[in-house]
mmCIF entry with sequence, helices, sheets and N, C-alpha, C, O atoms, coordinates in Angstrom:
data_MODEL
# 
_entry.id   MODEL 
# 
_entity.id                         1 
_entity.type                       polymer 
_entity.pdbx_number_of_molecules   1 
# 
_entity_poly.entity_id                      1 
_entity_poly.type                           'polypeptide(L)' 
_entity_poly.nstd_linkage                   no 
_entity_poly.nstd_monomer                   no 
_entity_poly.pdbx_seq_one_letter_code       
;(UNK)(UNK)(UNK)(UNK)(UNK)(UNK)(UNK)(UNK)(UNK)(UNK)(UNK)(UNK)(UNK)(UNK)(UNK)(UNK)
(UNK)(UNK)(UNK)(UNK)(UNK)(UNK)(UNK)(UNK)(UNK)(UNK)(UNK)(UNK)(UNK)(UNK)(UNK)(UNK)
(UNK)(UNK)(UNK)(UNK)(UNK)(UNK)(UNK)(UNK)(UNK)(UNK)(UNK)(UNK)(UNK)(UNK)(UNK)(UNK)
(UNK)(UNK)(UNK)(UNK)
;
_entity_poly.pdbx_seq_one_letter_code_can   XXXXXXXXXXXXXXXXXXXXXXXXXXXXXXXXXXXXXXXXXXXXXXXXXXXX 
_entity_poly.pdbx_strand_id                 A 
# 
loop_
_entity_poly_seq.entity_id 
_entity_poly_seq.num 
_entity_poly_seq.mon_id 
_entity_poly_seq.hetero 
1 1  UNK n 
1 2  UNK n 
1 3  UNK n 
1 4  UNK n 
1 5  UNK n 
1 6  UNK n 
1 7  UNK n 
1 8  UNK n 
1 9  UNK n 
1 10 UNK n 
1 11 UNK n 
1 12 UNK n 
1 13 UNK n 
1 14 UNK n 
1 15 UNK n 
1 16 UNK n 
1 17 UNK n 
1 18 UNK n 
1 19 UNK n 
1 20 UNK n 
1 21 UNK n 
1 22 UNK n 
1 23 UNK n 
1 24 UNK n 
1 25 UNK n 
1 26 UNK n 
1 27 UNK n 
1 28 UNK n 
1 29 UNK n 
1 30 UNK n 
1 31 UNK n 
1 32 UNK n 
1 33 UNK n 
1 34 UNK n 
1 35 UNK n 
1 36 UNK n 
1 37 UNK n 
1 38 UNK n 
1 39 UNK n 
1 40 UNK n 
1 41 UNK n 
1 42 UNK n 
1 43 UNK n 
1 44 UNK n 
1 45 UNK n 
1 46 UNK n 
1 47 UNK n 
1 48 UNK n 
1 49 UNK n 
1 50 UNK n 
1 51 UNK n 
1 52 UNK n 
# 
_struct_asym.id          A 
_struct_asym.entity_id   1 
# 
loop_
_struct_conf.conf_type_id 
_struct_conf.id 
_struct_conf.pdbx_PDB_helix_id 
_struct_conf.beg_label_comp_id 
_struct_conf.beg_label_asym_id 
_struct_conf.beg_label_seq_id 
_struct_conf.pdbx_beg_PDB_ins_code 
_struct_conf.end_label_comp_id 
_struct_conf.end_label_asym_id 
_struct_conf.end_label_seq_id 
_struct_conf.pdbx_end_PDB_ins_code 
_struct_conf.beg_auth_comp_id 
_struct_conf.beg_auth_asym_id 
_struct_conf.beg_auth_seq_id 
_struct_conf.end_auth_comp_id 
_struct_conf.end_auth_asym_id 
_struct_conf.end_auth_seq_id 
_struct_conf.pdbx_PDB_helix_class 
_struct_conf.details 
_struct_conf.pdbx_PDB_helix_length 
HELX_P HELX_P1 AA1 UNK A 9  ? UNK A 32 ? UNK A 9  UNK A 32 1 ? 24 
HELX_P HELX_P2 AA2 UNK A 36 ? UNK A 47 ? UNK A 36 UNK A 47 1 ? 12 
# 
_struct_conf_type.id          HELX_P 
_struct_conf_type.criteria    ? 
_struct_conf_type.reference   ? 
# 
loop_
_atom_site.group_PDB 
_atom_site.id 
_atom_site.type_symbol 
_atom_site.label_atom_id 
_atom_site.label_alt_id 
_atom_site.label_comp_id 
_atom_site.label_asym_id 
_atom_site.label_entity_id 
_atom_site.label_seq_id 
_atom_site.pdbx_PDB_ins_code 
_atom_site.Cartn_x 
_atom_site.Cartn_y 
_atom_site.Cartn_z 
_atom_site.occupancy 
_atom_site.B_iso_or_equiv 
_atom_site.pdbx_formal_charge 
_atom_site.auth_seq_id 
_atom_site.auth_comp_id 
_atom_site.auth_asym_id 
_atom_site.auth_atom_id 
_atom_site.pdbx_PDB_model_num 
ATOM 1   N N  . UNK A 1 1  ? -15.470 9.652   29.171  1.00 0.00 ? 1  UNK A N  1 
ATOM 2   C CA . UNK A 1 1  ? -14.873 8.942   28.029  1.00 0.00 ? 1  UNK A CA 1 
ATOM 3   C C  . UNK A 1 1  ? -15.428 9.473   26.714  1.00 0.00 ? 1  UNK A C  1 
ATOM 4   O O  . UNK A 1 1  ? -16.638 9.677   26.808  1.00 0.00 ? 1  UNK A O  1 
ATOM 5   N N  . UNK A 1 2  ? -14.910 9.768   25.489  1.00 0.00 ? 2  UNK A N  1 
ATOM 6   C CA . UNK A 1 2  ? -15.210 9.757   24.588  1.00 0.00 ? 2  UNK A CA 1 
ATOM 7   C C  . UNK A 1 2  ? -16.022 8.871   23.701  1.00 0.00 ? 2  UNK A C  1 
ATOM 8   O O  . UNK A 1 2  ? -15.741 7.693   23.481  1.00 0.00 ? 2  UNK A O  1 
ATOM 9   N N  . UNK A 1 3  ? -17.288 9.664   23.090  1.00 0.00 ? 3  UNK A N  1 
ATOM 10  C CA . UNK A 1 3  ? -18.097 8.177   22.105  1.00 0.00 ? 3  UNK A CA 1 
ATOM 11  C C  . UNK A 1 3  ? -17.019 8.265   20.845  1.00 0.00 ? 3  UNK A C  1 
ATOM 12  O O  . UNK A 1 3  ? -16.269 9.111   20.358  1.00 0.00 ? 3  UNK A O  1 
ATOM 13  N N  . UNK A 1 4  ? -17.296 7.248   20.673  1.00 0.00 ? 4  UNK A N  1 
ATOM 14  C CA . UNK A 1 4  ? -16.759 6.368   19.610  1.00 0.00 ? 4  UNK A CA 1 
ATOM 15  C C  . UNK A 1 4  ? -17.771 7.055   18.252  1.00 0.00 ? 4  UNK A C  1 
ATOM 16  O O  . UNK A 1 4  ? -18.909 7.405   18.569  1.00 0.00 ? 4  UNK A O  1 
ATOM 17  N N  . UNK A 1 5  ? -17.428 7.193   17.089  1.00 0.00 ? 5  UNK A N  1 
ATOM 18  C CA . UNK A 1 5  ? -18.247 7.798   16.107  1.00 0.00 ? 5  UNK A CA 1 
ATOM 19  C C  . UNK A 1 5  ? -18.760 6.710   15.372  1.00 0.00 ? 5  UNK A C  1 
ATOM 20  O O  . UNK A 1 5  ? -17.994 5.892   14.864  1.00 0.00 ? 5  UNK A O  1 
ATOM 21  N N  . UNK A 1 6  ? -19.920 6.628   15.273  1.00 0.00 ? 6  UNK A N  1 
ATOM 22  C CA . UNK A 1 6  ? -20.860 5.422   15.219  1.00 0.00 ? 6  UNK A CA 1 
ATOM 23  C C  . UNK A 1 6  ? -20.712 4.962   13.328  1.00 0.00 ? 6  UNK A C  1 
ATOM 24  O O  . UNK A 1 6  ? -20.825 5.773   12.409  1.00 0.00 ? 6  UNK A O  1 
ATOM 25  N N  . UNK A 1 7  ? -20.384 3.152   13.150  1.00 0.00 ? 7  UNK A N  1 
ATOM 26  C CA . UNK A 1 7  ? -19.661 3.246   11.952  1.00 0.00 ? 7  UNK A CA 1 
ATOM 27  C C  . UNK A 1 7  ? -21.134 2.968   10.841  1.00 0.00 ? 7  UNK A C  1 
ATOM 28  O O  . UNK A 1 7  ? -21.842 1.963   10.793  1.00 0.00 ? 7  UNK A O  1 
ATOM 29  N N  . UNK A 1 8  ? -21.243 4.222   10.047  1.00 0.00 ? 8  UNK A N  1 
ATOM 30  C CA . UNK A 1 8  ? -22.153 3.906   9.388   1.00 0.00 ? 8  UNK A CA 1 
ATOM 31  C C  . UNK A 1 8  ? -21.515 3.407   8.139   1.00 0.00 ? 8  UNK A C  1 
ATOM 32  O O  . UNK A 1 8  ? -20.322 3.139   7.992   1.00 0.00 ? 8  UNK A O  1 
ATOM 33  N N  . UNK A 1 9  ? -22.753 3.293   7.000   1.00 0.00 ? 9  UNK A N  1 
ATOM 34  C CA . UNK A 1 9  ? -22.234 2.611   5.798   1.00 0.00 ? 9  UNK A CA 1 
ATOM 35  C C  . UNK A 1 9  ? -21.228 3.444   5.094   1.00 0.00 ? 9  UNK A C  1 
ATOM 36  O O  . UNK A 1 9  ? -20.258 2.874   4.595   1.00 0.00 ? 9  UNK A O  1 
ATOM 37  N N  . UNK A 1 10 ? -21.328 4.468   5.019   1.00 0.00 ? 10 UNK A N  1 
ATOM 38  C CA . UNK A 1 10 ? -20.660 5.612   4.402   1.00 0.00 ? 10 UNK A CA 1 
ATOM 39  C C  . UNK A 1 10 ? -19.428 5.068   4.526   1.00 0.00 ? 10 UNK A C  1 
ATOM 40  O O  . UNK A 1 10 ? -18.804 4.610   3.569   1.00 0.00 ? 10 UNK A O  1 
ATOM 41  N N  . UNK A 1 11 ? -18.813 5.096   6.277   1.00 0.00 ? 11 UNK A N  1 
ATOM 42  C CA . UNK A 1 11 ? -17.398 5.119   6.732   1.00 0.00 ? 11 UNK A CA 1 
ATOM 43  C C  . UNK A 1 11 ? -17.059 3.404   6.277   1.00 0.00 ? 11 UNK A C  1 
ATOM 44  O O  . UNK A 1 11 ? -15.934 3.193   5.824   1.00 0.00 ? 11 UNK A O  1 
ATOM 45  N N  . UNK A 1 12 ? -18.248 1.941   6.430   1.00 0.00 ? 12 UNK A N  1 
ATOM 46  C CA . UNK A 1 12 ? -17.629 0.864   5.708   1.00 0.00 ? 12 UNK A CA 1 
ATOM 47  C C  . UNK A 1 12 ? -17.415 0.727   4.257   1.00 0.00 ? 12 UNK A C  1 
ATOM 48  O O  . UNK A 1 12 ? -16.891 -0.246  3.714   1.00 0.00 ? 12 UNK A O  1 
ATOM 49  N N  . UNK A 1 13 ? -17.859 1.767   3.684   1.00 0.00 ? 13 UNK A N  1 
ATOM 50  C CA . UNK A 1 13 ? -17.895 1.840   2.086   1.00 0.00 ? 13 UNK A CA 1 
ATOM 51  C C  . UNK A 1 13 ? -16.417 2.242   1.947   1.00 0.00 ? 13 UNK A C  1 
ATOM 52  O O  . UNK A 1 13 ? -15.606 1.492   1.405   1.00 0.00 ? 13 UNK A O  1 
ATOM 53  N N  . UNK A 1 14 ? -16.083 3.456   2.456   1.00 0.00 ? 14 UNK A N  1 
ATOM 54  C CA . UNK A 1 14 ? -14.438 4.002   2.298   1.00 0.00 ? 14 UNK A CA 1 
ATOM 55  C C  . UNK A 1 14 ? -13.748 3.118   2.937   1.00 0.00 ? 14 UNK A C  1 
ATOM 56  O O  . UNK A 1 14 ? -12.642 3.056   2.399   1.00 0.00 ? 14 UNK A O  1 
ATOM 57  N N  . UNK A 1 15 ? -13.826 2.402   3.804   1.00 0.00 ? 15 UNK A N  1 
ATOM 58  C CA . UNK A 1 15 ? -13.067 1.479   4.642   1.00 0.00 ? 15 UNK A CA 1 
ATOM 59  C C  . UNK A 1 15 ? -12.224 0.742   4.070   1.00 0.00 ? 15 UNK A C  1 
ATOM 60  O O  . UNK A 1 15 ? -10.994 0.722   4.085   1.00 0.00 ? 15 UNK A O  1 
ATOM 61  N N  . UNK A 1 16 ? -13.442 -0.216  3.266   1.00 0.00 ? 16 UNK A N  1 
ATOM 62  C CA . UNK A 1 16 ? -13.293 -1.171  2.218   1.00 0.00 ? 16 UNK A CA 1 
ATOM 63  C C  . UNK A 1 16 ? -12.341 -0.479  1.154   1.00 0.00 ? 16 UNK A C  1 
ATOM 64  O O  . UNK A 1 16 ? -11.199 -0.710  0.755   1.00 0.00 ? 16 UNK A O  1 
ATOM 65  N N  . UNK A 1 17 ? -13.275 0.435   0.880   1.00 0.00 ? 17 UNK A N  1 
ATOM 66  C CA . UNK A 1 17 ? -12.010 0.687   -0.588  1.00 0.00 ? 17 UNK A CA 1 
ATOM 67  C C  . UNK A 1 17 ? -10.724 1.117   -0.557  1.00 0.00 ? 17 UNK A C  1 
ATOM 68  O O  . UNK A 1 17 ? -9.923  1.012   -1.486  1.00 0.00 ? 17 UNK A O  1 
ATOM 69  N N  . UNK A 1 18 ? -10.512 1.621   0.556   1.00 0.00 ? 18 UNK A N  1 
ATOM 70  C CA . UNK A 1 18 ? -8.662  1.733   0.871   1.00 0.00 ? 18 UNK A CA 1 
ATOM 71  C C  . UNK A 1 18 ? -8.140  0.465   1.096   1.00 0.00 ? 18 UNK A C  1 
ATOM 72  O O  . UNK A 1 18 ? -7.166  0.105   0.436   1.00 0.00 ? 18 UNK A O  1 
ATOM 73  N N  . UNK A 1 19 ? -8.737  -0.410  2.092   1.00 0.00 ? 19 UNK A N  1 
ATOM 74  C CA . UNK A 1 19 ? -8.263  -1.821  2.254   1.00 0.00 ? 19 UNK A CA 1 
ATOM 75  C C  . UNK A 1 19 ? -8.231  -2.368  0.821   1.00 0.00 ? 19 UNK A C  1 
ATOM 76  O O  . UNK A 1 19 ? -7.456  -3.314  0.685   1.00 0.00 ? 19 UNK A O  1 
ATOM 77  N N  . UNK A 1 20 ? -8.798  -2.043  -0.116  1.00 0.00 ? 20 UNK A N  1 
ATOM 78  C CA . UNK A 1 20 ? -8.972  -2.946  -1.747  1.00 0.00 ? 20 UNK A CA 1 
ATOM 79  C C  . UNK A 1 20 ? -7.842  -1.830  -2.516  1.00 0.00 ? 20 UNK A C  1 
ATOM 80  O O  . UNK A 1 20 ? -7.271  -2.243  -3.525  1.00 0.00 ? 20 UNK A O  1 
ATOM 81  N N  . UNK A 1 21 ? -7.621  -0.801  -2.153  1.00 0.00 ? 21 UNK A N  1 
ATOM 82  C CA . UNK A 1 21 ? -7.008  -0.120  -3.376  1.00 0.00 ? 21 UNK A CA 1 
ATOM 83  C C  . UNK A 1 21 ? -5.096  -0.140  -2.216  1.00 0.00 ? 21 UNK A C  1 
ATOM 84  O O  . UNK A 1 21 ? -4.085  0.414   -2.648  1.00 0.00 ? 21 UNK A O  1 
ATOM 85  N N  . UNK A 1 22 ? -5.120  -0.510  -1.545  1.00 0.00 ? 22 UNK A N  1 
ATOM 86  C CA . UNK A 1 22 ? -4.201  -1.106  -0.781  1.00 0.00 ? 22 UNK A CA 1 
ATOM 87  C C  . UNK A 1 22 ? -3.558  -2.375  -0.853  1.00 0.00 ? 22 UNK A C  1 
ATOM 88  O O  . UNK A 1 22 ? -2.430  -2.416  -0.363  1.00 0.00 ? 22 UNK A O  1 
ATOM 89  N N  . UNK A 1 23 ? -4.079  -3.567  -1.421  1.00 0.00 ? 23 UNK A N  1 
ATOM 90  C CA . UNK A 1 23 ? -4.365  -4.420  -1.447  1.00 0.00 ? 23 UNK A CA 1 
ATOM 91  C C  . UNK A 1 23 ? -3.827  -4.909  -3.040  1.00 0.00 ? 23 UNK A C  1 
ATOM 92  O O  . UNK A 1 23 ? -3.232  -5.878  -3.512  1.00 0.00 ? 23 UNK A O  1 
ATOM 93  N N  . UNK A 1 24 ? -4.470  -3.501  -3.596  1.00 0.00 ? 24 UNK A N  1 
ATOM 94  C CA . UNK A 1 24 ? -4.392  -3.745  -5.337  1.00 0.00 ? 24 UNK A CA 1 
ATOM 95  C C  . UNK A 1 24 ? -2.772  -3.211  -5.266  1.00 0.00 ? 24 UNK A C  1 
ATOM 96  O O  . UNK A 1 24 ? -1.977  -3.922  -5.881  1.00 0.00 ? 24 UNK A O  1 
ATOM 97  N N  . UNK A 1 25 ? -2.345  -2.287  -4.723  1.00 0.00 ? 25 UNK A N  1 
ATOM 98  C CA . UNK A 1 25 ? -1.095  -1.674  -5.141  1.00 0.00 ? 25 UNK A CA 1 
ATOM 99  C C  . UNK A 1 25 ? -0.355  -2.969  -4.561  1.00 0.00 ? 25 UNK A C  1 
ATOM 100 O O  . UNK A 1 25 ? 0.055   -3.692  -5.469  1.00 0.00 ? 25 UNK A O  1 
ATOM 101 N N  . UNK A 1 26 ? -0.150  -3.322  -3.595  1.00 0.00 ? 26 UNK A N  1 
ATOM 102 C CA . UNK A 1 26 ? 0.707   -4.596  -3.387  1.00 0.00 ? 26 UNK A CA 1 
ATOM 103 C C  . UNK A 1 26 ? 0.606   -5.186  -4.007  1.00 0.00 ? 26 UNK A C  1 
ATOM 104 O O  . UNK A 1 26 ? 1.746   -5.109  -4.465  1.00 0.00 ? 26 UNK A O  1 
ATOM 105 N N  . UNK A 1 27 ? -0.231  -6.473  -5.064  1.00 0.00 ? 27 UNK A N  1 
ATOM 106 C CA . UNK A 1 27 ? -0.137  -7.160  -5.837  1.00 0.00 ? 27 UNK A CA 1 
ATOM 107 C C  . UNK A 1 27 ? 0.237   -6.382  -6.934  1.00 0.00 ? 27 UNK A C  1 
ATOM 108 O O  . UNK A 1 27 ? 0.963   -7.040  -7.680  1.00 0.00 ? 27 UNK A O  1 
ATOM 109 N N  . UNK A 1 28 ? 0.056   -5.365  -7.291  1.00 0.00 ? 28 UNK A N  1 
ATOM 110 C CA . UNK A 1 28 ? 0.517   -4.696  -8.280  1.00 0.00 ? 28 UNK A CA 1 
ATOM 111 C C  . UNK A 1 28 ? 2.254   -4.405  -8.847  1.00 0.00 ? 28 UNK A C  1 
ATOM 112 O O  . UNK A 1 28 ? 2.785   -4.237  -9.945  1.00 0.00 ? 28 UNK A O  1 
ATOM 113 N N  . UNK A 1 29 ? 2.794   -4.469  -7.202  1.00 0.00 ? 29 UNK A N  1 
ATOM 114 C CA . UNK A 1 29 ? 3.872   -4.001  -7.033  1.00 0.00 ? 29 UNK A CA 1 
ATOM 115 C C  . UNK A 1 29 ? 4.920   -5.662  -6.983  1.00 0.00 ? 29 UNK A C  1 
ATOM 116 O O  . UNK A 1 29 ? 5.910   -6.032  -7.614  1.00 0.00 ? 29 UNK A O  1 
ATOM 117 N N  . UNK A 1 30 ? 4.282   -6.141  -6.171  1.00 0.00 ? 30 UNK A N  1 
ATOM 118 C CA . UNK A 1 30 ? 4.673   -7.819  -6.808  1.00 0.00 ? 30 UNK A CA 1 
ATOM 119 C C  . UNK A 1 30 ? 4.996   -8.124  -7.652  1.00 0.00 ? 30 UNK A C  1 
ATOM 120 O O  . UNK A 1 30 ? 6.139   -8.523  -7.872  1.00 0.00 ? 30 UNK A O  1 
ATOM 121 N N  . UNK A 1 31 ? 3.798   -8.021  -8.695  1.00 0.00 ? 31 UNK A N  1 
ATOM 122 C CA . UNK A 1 31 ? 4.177   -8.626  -9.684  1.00 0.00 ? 31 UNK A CA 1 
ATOM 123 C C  . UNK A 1 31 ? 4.748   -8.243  -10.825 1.00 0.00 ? 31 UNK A C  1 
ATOM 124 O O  . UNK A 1 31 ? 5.159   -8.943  -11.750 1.00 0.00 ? 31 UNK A O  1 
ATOM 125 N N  . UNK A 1 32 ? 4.747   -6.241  -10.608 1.00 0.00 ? 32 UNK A N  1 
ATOM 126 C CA . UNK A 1 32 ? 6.012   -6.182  -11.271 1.00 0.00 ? 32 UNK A CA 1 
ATOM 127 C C  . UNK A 1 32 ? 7.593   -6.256  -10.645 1.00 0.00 ? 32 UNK A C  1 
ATOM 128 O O  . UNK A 1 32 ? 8.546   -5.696  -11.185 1.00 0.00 ? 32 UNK A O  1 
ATOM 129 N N  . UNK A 1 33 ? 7.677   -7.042  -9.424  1.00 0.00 ? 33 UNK A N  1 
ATOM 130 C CA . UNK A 1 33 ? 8.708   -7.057  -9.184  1.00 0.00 ? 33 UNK A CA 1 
ATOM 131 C C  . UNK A 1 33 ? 9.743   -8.512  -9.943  1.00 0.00 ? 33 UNK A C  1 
ATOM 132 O O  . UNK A 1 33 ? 10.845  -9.061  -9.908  1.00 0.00 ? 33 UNK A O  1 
ATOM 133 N N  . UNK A 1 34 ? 8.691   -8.536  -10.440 1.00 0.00 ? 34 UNK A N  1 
ATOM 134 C CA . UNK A 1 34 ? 9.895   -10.243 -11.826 1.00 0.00 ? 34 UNK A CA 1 
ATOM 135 C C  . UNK A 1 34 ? 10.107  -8.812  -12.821 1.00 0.00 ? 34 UNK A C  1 
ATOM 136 O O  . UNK A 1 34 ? 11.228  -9.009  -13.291 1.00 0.00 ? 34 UNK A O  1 
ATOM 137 N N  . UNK A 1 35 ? 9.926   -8.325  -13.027 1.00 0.00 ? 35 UNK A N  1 
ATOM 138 C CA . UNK A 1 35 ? 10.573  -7.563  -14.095 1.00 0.00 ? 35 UNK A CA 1 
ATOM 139 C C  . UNK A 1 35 ? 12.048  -7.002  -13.882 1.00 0.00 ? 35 UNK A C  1 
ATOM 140 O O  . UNK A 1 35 ? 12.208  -6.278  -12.900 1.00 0.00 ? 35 UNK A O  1 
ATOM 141 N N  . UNK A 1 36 ? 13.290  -7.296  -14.815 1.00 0.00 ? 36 UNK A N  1 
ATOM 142 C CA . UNK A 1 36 ? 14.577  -7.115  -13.892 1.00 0.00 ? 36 UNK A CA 1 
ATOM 143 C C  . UNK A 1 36 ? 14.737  -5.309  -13.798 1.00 0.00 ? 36 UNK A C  1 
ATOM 144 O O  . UNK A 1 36 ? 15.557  -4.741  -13.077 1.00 0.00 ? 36 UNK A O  1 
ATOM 145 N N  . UNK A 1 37 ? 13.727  -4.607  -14.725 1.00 0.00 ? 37 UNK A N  1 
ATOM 146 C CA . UNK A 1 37 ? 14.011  -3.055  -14.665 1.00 0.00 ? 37 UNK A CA 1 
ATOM 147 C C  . UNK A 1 37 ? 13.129  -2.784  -13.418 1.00 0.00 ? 37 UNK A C  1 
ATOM 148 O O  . UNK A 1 37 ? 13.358  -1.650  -12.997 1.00 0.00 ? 37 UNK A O  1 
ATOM 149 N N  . UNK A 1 38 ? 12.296  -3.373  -12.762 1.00 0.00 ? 38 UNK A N  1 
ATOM 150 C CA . UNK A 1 38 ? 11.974  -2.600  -11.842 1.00 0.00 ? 38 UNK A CA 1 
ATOM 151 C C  . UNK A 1 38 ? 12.859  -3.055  -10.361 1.00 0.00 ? 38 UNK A C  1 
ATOM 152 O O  . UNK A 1 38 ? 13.158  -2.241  -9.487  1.00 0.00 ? 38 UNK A O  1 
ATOM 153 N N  . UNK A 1 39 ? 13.134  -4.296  -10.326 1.00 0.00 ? 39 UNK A N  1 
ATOM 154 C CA . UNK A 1 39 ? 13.988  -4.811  -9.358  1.00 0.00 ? 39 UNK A CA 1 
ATOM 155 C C  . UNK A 1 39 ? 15.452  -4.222  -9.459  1.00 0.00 ? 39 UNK A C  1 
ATOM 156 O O  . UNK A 1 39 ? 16.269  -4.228  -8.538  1.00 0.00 ? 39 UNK A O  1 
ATOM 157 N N  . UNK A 1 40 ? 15.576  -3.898  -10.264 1.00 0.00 ? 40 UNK A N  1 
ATOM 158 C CA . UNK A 1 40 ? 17.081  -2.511  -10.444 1.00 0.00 ? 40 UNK A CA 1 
ATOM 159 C C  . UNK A 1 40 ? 17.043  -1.234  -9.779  1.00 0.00 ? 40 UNK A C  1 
ATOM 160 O O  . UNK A 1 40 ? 17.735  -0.726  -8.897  1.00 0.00 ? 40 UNK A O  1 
ATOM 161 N N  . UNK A 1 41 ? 15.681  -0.715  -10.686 1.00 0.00 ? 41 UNK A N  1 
ATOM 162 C CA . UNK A 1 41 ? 14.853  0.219   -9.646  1.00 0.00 ? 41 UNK A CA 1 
ATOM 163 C C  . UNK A 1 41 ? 14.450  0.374   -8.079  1.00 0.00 ? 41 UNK A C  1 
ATOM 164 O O  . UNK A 1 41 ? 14.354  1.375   -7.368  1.00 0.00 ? 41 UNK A O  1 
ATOM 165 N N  . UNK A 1 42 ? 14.318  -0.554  -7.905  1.00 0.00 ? 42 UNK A N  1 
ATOM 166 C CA . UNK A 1 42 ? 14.023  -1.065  -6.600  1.00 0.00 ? 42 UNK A CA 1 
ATOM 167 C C  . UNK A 1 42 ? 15.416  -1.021  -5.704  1.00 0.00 ? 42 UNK A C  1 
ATOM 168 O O  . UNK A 1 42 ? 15.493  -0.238  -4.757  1.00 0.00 ? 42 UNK A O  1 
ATOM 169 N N  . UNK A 1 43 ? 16.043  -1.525  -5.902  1.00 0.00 ? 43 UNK A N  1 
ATOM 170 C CA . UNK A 1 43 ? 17.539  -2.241  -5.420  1.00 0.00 ? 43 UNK A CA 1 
ATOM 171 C C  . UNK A 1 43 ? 18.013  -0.975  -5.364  1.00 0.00 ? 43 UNK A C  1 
ATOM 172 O O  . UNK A 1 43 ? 18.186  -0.553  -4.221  1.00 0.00 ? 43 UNK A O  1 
ATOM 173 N N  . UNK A 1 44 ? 18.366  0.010   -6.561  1.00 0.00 ? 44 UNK A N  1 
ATOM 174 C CA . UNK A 1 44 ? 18.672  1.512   -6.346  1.00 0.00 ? 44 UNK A CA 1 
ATOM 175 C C  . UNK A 1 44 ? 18.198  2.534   -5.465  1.00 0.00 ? 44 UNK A C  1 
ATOM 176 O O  . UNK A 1 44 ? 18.858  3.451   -4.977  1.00 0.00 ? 44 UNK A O  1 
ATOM 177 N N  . UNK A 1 45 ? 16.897  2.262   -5.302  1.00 0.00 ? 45 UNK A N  1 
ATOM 178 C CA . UNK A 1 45 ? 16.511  2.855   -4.129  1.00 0.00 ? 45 UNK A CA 1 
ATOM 179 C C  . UNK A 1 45 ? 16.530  2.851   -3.304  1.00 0.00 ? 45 UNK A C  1 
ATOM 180 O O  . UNK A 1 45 ? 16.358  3.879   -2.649  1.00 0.00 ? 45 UNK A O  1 
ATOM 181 N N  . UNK A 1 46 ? 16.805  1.413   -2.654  1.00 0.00 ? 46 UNK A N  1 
ATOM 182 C CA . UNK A 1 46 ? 16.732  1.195   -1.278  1.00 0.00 ? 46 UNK A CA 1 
ATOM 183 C C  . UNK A 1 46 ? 18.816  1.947   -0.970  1.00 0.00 ? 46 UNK A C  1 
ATOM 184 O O  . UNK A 1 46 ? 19.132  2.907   -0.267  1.00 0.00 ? 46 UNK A O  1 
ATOM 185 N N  . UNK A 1 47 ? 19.678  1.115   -1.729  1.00 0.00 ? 47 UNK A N  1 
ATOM 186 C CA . UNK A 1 47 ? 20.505  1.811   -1.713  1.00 0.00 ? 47 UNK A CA 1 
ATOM 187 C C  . UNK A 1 47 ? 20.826  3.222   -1.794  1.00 0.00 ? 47 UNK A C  1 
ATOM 188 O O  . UNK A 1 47 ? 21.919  3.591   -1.365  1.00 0.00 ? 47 UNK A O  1 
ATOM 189 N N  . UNK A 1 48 ? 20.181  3.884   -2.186  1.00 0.00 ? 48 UNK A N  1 
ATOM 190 C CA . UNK A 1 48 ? 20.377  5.003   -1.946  1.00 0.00 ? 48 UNK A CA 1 
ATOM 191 C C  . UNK A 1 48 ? 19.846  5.981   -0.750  1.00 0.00 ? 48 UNK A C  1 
ATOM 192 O O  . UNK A 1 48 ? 20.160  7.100   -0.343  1.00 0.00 ? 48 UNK A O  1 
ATOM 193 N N  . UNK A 1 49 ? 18.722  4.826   -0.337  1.00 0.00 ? 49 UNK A N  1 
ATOM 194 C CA . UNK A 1 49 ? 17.821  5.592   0.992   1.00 0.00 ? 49 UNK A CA 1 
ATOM 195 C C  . UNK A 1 49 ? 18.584  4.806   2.319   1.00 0.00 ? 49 UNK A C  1 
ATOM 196 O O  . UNK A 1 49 ? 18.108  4.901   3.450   1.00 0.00 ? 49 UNK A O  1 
ATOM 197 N N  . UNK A 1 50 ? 19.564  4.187   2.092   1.00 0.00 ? 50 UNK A N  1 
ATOM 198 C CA . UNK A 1 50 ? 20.131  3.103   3.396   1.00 0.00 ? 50 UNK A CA 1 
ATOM 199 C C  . UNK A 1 50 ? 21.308  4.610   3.692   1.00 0.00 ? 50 UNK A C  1 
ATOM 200 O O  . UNK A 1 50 ? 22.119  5.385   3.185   1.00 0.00 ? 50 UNK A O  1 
ATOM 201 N N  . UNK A 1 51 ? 20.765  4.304   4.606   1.00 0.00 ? 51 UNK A N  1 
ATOM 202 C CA . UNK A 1 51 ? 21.664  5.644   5.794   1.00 0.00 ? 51 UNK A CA 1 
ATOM 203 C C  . UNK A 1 51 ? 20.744  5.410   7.288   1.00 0.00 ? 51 UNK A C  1 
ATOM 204 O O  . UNK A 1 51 ? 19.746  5.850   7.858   1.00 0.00 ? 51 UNK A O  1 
ATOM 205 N N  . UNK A 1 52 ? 21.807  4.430   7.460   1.00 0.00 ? 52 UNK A N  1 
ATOM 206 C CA . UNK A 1 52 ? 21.987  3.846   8.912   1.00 0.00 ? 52 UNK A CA 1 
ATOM 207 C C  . UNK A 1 52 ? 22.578  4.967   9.854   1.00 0.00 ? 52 UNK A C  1 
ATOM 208 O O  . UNK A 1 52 ? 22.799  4.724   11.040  1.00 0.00 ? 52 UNK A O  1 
# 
């Protein structure tokens, strides 16, 4: 079996900060979604990427 690579602080330090800078872009992206130019934006895109 393969070892497992042992989790030092290093790897919970980066861990954390993707989970937080992950975390930040979603609320980020939220809350500009009350804005009606980005929800246009939004709405356009998905329409244009919908190819079922």
């Amino acid at each position: 079996m393969p070892q497992m690579m042992p989790l030092n602080w290093m790897m919970l330090y980066l861990m954390f900060m993707f989970i937080f800078l992950f975390f930040m872009m979603i609320i980020y992206y939220m809350y500009n979604l009350n804005s009606p130019k980005m929800k246009k934006m939004l709405i356009n895109y998905i329409n244009y990427n919908w190819k079922w």
